[in-house]
Residue, then its C-alpha position, 0 to 999 in steps of 0.5 A: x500500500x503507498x502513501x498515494x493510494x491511503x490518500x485516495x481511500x480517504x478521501x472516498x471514505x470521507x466524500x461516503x462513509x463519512x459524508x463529507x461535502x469538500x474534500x481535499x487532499x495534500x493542499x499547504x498554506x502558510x500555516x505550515x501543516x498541510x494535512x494528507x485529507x482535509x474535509x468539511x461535513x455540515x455546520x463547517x465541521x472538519x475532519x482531517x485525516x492523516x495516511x501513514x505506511x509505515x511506523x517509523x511515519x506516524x512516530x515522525x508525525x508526533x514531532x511537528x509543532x502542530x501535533x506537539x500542541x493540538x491548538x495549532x492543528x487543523x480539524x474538528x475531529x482527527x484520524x490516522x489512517x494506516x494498513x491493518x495492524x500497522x497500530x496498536x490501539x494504545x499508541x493512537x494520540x487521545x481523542x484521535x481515531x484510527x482508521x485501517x485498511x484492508x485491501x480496498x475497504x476501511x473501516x474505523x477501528x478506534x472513534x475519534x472524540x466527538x468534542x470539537x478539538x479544533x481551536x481559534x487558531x485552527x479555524x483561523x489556519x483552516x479558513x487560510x488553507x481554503x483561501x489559498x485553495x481558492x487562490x489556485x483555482x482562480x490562477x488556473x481558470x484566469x482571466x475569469x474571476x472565481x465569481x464569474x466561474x461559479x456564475x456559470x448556470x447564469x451564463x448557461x440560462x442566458x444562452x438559452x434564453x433564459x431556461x437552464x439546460x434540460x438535466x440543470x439544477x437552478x443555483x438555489x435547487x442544488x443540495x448544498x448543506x453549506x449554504x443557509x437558505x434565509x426566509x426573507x422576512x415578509x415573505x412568510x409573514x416572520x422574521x429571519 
C-alpha cells in the first residue's frame, strides 16, 4: 500500500462513509501543516485525516509543532489512517481515531472524540488553507474571476434564453448543506 493510494481511500471514505461535502487532499498554506485529507461535513465541521505506511511515519508525525500542541492543528475531529495492524490501539494520540485498511475497504477501528478539538487558531489556519485553495483555482481558470466561474448556470440560462439546460439544477435547487437558505422576512409573514 503507498502513501498515494491511503490518500485516495480517504478521501472516498470521507466524500461516503463519512459524508463529507469538500474534500481535499495534500493542499499547504502558510500555516505550515498541510494535512494528507482535509474535509468539511455540515455546520463547517472538519475532519482531517492523516495516511501513514509505515511506523517509523506516524512516530515522525508526533514531532511537528502542530501535533506537539493540538491548538495549532487543523480539524474538528482527527484520524490516522494506516494498513491493518500497522497500530496498536494504545499508541493512537487521545481523542484521535484510527482508521485501517484492508485491501480496498476501511473501516474505523478506534472513534475519534466527538468534542470539537479544533481551536481559534485552527479555524483561523483552516479558513487560510481554503483561501489559498481558492487562490489556485482562480490562477488556473484566469482571466475569469472565481465569481464569474461559479456564475456559470447564469451564463448557461442566458444562452438559452433564459431556461437552464434540460438535466440543470437552478443555483438555489442544488443540495448544498453549506449554504443557509434565509426566509426573507415578509415573505412568510416572520422574521429571519
Amino acid at each position: 500500500m503507498t502513501h498515494q493510494q491511503l490518500v485516495r481511500l480517504a478521501e472516498q471514505w470521507l466524500r461516503g462513509r463519512y459524508r463529507c461535502g469538500i474534500v481535499l487532499s495534500e493542499q499547504s498554506c502558510a500555516s505550515g501543516e498541510t494535512p494528507d485529507v482535509i474535509a468539511w461535513k455540515g455546520q463547517s465541521r472538519s475532519v482531517v485525516v492523516e495516511c501513514k505506511v509505515a511506523r517509523t511515519d506516524f512516530f515522525a508525525d508526533r514531532d511537528k509543532p502542530f501535533r506537539k500542541n493540538p491548538d495549532l492543528a487543523m480539524g474538528c475531529e482527527r484520524f490516522y489512517l494506516v494498513p491493518q495492524g500497522l497500530l496498536a490501539a494504545h499508541e493512537v494520540p487521545e481523542k484521535w481515531g484510527l482508521l485501517e485498511c484492508k485491501g480496498r475497504e476501511v473501516r474505523m477501528a478506534i472513534k475519534p472524540c466527538r468534542q470539537t478539538q479544533r481551536s481559534q487558531t485552527g479555524l483561523m489556519r483552516e479558513m487560510n488553507l481554503l483561501l489559498a485553495s481558492l487562490r489556485r483555482v482562480e490562477v488556473r481558470i484566469e482571466p475569469q474571476t472565481i465569481t464569474d466561474f461559479l456564475k456559470w448556470k447564469n451564463r448557461l440560462a442566458e444562452y438559452n434564453g433564459g431556461r437552464l439546460p434540460e438535466g440543470i439544477e437552478a443555483a438555489e435547487a442544488e443540495p448544498n448543506v453549506h449554504l443557509v437558505c434565509a426566509v426573507i422576512a415578509g415573505e412568510s409573514g416572520g422574521s429571519v
